[in-house]
C-alpha positions in Angstrom: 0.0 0.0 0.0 2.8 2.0 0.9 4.1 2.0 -3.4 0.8 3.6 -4.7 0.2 6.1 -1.8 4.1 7.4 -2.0 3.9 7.2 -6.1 0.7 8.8 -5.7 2.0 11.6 -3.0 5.4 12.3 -5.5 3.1 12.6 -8.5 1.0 15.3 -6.9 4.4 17.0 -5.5 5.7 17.2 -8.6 2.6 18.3 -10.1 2.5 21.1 -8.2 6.2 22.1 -9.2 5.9 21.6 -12.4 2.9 24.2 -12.1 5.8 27.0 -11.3 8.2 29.1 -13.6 11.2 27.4 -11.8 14.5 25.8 -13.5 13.6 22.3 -14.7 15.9 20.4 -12.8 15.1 22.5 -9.5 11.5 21.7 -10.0 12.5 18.0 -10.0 15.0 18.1 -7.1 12.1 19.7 -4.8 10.0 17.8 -6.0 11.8 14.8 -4.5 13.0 16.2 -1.7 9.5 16.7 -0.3 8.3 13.1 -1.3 11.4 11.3 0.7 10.6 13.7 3.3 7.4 13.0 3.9 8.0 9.1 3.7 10.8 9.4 5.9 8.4 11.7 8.9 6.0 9.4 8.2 7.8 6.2 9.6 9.3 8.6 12.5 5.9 9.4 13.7 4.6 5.6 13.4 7.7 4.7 15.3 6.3 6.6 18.0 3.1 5.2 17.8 2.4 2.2 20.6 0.3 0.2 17.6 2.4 0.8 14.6 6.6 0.1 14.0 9.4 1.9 12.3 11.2 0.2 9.7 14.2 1.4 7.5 12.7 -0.9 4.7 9.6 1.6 4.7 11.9 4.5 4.2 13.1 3.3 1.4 9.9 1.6 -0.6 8.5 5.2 0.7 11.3 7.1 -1.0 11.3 4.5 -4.3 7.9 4.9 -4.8 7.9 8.7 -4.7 11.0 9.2 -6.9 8.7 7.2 -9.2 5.2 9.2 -9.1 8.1 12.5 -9.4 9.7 10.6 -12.4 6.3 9.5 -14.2 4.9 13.2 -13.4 7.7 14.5 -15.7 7.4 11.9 -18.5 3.4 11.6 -18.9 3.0 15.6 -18.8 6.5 16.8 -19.9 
């Protein structure tokens, strides 16, 4: 679930980047930035939680799956 909501969450990032009259490869870069964030505050606050876990691995299918809804937001609409 975690692949189509972070692909999801990067498309929608970079979406609203690509809306701006910024440098190309700027637009991409903050794009990403934000997406691996968010993944990556996500886990930290369900490592908190007393019902959920933190795990590295969900960083990084959070941060994969983002890179790709930033990557396939530039290719469909570029």
């Amino acid at each position: 679930i975690h692949f189509f909501e972070y692909a999801l969450l990067g498309f929608l990032f970079a979406d609203a980047c690509f809306s701006t009259f910024v440098e190309e490869k700027k637009k991409i870069l903050f794009a990403l930035l934000i997406s691996i964030s968010a993944g990556i505050v996500d886990e930290l606050l369900q490592g908190i939680l007393p019902t959920r876990y933190f795990d590295w691995r969900d960083i990084l299918f959070n941060a994969v799956a983002g890179t790709g809804g930033v990557f396939i937001r530039k290719w469909i609409f570029a």
